[in-house]
C-alpha atoms as a printed R data frame, in Angstrom:
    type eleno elety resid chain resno       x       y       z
1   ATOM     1    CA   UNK     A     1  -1.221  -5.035 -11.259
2   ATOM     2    CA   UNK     A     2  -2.136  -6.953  -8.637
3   ATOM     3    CA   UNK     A     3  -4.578  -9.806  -8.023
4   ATOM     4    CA   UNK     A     4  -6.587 -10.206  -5.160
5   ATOM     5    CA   UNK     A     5  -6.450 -14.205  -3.985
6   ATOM     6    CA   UNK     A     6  -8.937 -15.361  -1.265
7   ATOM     7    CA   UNK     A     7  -6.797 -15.969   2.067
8   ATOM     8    CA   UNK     A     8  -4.230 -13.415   1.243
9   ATOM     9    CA   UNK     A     9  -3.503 -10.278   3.123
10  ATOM    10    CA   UNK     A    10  -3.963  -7.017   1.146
11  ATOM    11    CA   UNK     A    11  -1.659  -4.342   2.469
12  ATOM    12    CA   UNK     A    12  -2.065  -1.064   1.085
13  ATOM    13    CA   UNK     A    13   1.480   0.670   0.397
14  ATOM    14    CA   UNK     A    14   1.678   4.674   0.356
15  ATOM    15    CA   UNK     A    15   5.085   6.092  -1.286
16  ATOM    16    CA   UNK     A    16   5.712   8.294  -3.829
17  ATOM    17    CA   UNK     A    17   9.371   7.318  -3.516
18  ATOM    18    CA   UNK     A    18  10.029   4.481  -5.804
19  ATOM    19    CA   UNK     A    19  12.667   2.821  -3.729
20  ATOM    20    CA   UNK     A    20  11.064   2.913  -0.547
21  ATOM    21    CA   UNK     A    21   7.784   2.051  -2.346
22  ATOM    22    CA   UNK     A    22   9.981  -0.906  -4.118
23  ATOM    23    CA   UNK     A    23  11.151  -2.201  -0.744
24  ATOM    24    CA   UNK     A    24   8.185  -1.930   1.078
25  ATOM    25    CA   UNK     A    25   6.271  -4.137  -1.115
26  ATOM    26    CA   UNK     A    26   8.938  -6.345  -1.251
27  ATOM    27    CA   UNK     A    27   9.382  -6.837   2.493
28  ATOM    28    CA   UNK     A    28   4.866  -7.187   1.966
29  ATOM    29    CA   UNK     A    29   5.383  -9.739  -0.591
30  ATOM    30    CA   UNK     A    30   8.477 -11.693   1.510
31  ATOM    31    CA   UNK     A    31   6.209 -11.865   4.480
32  ATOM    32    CA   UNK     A    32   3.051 -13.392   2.667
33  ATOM    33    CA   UNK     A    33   1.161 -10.345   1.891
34  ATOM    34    CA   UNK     A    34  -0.073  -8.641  -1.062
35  ATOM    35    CA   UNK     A    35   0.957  -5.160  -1.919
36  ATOM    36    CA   UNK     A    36  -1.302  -2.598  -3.079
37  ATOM    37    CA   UNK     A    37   0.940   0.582  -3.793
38  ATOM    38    CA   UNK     A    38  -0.183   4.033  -4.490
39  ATOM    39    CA   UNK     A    39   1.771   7.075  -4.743
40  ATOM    40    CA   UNK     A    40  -1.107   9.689  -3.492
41  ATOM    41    CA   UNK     A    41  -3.757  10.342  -1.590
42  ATOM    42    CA   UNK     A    42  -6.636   9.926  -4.537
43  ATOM    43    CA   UNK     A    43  -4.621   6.285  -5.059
44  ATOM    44    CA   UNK     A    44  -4.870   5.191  -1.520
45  ATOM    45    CA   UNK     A    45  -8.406   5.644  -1.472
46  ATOM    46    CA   UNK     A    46  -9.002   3.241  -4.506
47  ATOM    47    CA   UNK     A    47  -6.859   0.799  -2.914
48  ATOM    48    CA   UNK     A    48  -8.059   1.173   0.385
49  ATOM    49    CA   UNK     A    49 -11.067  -0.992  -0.167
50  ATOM    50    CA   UNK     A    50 -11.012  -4.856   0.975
51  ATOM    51    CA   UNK     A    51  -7.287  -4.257   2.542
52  ATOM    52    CA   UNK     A    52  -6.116  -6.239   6.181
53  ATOM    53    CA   UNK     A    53  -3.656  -2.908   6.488
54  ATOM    54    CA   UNK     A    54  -1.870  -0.325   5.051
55  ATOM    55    CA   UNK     A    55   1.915   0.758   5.289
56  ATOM    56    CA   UNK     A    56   2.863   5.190   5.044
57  ATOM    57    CA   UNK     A    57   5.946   6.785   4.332
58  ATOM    58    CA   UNK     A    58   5.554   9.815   5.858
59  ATOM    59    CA   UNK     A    59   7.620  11.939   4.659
60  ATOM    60    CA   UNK     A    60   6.489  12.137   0.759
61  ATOM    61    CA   UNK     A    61   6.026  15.617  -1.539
62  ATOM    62    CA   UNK     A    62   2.641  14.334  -3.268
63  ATOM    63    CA   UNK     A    63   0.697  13.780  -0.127
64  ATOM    64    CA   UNK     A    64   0.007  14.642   3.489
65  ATOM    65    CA   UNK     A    65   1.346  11.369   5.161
66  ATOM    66    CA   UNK     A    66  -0.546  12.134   8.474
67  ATOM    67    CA   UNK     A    67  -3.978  12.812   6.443
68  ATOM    68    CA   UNK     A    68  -3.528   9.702   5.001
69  ATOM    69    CA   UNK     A    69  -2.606   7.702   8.261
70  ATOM    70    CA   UNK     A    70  -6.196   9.371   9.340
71  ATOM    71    CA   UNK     A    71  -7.891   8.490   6.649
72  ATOM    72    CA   UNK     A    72  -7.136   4.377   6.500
73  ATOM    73    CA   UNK     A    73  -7.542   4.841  10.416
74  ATOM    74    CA   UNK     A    74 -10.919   5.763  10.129
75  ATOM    75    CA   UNK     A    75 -11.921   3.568   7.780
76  ATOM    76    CA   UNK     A    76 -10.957   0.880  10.792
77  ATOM    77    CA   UNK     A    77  -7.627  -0.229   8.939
78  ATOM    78    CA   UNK     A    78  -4.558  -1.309  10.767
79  ATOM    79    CA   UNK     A    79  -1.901   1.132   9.526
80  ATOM    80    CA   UNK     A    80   1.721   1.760  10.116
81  ATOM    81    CA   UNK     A    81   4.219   4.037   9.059
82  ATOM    82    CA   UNK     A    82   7.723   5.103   8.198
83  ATOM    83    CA   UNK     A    83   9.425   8.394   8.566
84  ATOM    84    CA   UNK     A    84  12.819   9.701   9.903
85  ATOM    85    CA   UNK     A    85  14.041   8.671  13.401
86  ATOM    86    CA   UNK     A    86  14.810  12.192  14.383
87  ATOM    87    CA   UNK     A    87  11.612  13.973  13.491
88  ATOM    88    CA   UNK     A    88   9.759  14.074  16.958
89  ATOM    89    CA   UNK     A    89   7.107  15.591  16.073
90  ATOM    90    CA   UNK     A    90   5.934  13.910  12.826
91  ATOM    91    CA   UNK     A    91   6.322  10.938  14.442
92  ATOM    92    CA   UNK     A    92   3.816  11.738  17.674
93  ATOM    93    CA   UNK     A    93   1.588  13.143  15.040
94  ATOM    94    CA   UNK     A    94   1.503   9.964  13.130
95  ATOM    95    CA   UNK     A    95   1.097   7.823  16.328
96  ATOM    96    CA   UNK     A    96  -2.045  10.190  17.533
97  ATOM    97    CA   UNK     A    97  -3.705  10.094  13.733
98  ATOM    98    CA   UNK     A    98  -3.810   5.920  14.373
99  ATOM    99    CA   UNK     A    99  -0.137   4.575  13.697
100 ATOM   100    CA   UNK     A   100   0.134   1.553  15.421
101 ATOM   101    CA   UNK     A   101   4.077   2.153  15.045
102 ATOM   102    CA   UNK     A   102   6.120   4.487  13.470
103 ATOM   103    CA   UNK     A   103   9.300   3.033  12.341
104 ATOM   104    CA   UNK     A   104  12.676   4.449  11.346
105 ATOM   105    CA   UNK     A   105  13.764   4.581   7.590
106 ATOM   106    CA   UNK     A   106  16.606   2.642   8.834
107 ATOM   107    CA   UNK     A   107  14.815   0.108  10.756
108 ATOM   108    CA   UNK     A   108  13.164  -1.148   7.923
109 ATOM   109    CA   UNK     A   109  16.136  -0.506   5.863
110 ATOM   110    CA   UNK     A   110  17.772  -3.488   7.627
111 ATOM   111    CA   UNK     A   111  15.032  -5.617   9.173
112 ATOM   112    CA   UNK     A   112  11.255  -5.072   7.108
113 ATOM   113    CA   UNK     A   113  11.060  -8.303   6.045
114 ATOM   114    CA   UNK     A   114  11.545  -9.205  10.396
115 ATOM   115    CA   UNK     A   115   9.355  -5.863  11.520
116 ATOM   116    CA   UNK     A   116   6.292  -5.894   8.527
117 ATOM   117    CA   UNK     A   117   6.284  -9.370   8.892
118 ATOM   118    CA   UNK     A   118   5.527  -9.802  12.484
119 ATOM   119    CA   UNK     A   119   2.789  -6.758  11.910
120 ATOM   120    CA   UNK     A   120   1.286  -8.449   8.954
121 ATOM   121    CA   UNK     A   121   1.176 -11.775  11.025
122 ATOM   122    CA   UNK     A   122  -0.785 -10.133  13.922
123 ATOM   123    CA   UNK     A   123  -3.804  -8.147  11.499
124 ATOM   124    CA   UNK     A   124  -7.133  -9.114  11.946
125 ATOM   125    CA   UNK     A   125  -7.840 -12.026   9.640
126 ATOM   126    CA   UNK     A   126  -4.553 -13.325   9.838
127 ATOM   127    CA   UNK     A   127  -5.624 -16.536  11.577
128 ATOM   128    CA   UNK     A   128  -6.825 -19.762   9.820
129 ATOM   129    CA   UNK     A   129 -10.307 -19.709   9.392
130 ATOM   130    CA   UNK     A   130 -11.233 -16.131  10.715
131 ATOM   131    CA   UNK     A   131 -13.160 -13.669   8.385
132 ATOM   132    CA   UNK     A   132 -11.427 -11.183   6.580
């Protein structure tokens, strides 16, 4: 469970892999954020409330990765996204439902903590003293 703490960036985390969602929430954590995992659709809208961003893996069996990219999108959240580096086509579809970037499994394999860090840094909010 997690606890939200005034100043802290919520980052909502969609995998339904438990390594990847593992990682990514460590790499979340590492870089000063908060993690707020789900592993579907119906658990990415309860988290999706009061988050700075959200994170995708793309390619999961439980839920439509691009319907959920368009989904935090329009609800005006910073999102990103992971899927495989060789799968054109998902990847254009992520970046036209809102992805800011799509990054490779092996990207953040060997440098989250580096790549969701500097993302997390940037949000909206981020800053000392600006609104969430």
């Amino acid at each position: 469970m997690t606890t939200d703490r005034p100043g802290e960036i919520q980052v909502a985390i969609l995998a339904d892999d438990l390594v990847w969602a593992d990682r990514l929430a460590g790499a979340v954590r590492r870089s000063g954020g908060v993690p707020r995992p789900a592993r579907s659709a119906a658990g990415l809208a309860s988290v999706l409330d009061g988050v700075d961003g959200c994170v995708v893996d793309l390619t999961a069996r439980a839920y439509d990765g691009v319907a959920a990219l368009t989904a935090a999108h329009g609800a005006g959240i910073p999102v990103v996204a992971v899927g495989q580096h060789d799968d054109v086509e998902l990847r254009r579809a992520a970046r036209e439902a809102g992805a800011e970037r799509v990054f490779a499994y092996r990207t953040l394999h060997e440098h989250a903590d580096r790549e969701l860090g500097a993302w997390i840094a940037a949000l909206p909010g981020r800053g000392a003293g600006e609104p969430r």
